[in-house]
N, C-alpha and C positions, 0 to 999 in steps of 0.2 A: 558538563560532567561526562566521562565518559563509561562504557559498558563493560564489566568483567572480563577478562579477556575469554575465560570459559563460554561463557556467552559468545562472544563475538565467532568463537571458532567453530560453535555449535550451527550456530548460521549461516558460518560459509559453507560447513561441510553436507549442507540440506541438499536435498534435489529438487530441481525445477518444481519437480511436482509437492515435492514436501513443503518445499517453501510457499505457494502458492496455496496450500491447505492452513498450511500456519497462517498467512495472514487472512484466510475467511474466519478460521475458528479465531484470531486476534478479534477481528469486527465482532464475533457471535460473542465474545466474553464478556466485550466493554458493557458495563451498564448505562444506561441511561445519564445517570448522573456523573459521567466525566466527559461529557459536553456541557461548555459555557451555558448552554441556555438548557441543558438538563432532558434534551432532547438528540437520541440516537436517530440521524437521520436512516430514511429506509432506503431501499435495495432502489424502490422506484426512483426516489429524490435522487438519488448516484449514476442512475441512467439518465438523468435529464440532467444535473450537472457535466456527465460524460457526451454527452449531448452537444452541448452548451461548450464547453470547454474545447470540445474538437471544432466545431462551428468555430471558434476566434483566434485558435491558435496561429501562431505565428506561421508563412511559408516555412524557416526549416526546421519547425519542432511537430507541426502537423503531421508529417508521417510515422514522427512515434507513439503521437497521442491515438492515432487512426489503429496502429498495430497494438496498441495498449489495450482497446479497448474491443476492436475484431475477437473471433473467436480464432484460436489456434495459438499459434509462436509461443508456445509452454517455455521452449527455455529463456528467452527473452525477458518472458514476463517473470518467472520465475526469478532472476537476477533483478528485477527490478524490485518484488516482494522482500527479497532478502534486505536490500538496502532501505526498503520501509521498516522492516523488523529492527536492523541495525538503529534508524535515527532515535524508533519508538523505544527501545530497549536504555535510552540515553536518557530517558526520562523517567526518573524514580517512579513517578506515580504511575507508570507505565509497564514496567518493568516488569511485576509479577505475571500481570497477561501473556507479555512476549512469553514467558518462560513457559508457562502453562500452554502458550499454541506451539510452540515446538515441540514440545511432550505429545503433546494429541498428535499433531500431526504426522509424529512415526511412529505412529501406532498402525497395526495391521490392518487394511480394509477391502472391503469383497467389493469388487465393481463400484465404487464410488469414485466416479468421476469428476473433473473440476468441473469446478458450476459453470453454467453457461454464463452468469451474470459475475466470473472476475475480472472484469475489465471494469464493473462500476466499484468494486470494493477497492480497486486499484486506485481509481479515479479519486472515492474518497476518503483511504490511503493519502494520496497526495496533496490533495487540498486539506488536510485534517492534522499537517505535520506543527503546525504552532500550539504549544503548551503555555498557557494560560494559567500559574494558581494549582496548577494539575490539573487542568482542565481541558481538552480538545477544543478547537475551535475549527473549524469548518467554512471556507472560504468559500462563496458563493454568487460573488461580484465579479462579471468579467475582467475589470482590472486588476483586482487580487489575486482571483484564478492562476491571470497570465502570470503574474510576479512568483505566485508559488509555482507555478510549472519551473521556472526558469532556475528556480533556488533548488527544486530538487533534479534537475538535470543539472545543475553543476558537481550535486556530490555523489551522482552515478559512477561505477568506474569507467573508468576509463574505456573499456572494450565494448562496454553495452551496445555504444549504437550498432554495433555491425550485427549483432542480435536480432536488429529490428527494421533490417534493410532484406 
């Protein structure tokens, strides 16, 4: 199914930095109970999966996983958020979140800068793209890792990689 178009244009039109706010306050909204096993993994668990993940990736998807998860390259990463927001937004049980972290996210804020830790919310972002039931599922197996890396670098646009070069 796919996303309202209102929606979808609300998401292109974000900025690097909104969009990357939208999808921490997206992580900070979910509750508990839209993970399969009822459990939100934490900020640490998405460092050691970002970890882990950059550790296997393939020769040519490693240096985006690498810029993924460094600190800096806001617009990069930013376009990358967006098309999480996008897949998440495709998912009813999802949906109201998305909608609710784009609201926060262009709200006015004094000195609040991105977290030092969105390259793990990115990472699980990524790995957390399969909806179950309505439910998240969180890939955690270097083999599935790789397979969801590859499934969401296909429906990146098209321009991103040079983002991340």
């Amino acid at each position: 199914m796919g996303i309202p178009i209102s929606m979808e244009d609300e998401i292109a039109a974000l900025t690097s930095e909104q969009a990357l706010r939208a999808i921490e306050v997206f992580y900070a909204l979910l509750p508990s109970e839209m993970w399969r096993d009822q459990t939100k993994p934490s900020m640490a668990r998405g460092e050691v999966l970002a970890a882990r993940l950059q550790e296997n990736a393939p020769g040519d998807t490693k240096p985006f996983v690498t810029l993924l998860i460094a600190q800096g390259n806001i617009e990069g990463k930013g376009e990358v958020a967006k098309t999480f927001l996008s897949l998440f937004a495709r998912q009813e049980a999802l949906r109201h979140y998305v909608k609710q972290s784009i609201a926060q996210s262009k709200e006015p804020r004094m000195m609040d800068p991105i977290s030092l830790s969105i390259g793990a919310v990115l990472v699980l972002a990524l790995l957390s793209q399969d909806v179950d039931a309505g439910k998240l599922h969180t890939k955690t197996h270097v083999p599935e890792m790789l397979e969801q890396l590859a499934k969401v670098l296909k429906a990146l646009p098209q321009g991103i990689w040079g983002k991340f070069k």
